[in-house]
C-alpha positions, 0 to 999 in steps of 0.5 A, spaced: 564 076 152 558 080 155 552 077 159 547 077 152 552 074 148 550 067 151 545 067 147 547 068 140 552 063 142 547 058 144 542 058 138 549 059 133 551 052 138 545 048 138 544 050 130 551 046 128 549 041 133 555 042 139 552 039 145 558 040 148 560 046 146 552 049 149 554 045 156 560 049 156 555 056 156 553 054 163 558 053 170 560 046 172 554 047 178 548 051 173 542 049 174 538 048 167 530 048 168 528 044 163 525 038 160 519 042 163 517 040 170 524 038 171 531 040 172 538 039 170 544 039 174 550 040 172 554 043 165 555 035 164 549 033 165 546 039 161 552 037 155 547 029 156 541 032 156 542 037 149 545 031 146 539 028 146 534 034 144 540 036 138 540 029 135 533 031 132 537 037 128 531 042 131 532 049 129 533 055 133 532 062 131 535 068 134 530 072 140 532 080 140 533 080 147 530 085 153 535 089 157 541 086 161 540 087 168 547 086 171 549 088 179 556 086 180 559 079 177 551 077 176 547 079 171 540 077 169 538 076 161 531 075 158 528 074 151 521 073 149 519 067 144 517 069 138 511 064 139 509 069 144 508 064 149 511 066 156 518 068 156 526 066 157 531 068 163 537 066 165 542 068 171 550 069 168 555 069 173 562 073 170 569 067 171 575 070 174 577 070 167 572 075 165 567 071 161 560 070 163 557 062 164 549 061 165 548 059 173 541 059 173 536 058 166 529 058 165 528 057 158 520 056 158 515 060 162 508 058 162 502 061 164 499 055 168 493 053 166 486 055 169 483 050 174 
């Protein structure tokens, strides 16, 4: 698995309705930025949290991500929304075994609003 895989995993996870199956894209300690204005802590906080959002069925499509940065066992990845607005990153750290697990996401980047 490569560091960008993820995210073809997420969508393709979050599509069949596998919260847990997501959860376990992320490190047991992975910090998830969202609902926006919070954060998540934590792979079983995270499987709770996509059980709420995926009992609504949403629907996800594929963003073509940008270049993975990768310095060592960490790797950086990115895609931009379709709907153009901000954009998506997350922080990969490669498992003894060789896979990668998220340990940091920012799913949504707003620009904030002119005072």
């Amino acid at each position: 698995m490569r560091p960008e895989d993820i995210t073809r995993l997420f969508v393709e996870r979050s599509n069949a309705g596998d919260a847990a199956g997501v959860a376990e894209l992320y490190a047991e300690d992975a910090v998830l930025a969202y609902p926006p204005g919070a954060t998540t802590v934590g792979r079983d906080a995270i499987r709770e949290l996509w059980e709420k959002v995926l009992s609504n069925r949403p629907r996800f499509e594929p963003e073509e991500p940008l270049p993975t940065l990768v310095n060592g066992d960490i790797a950086l990845t990115s895609t931009p929304p379709r709907d153009g607005a901000g954009a998506r990153a997350q922080v990969a750290a490669r498992q003894p075994d060789g896979s990668w697990l998220r340990i940091l996401d920012q799913p949504e980047f707003v620009t904030p609003a002119a005072g």
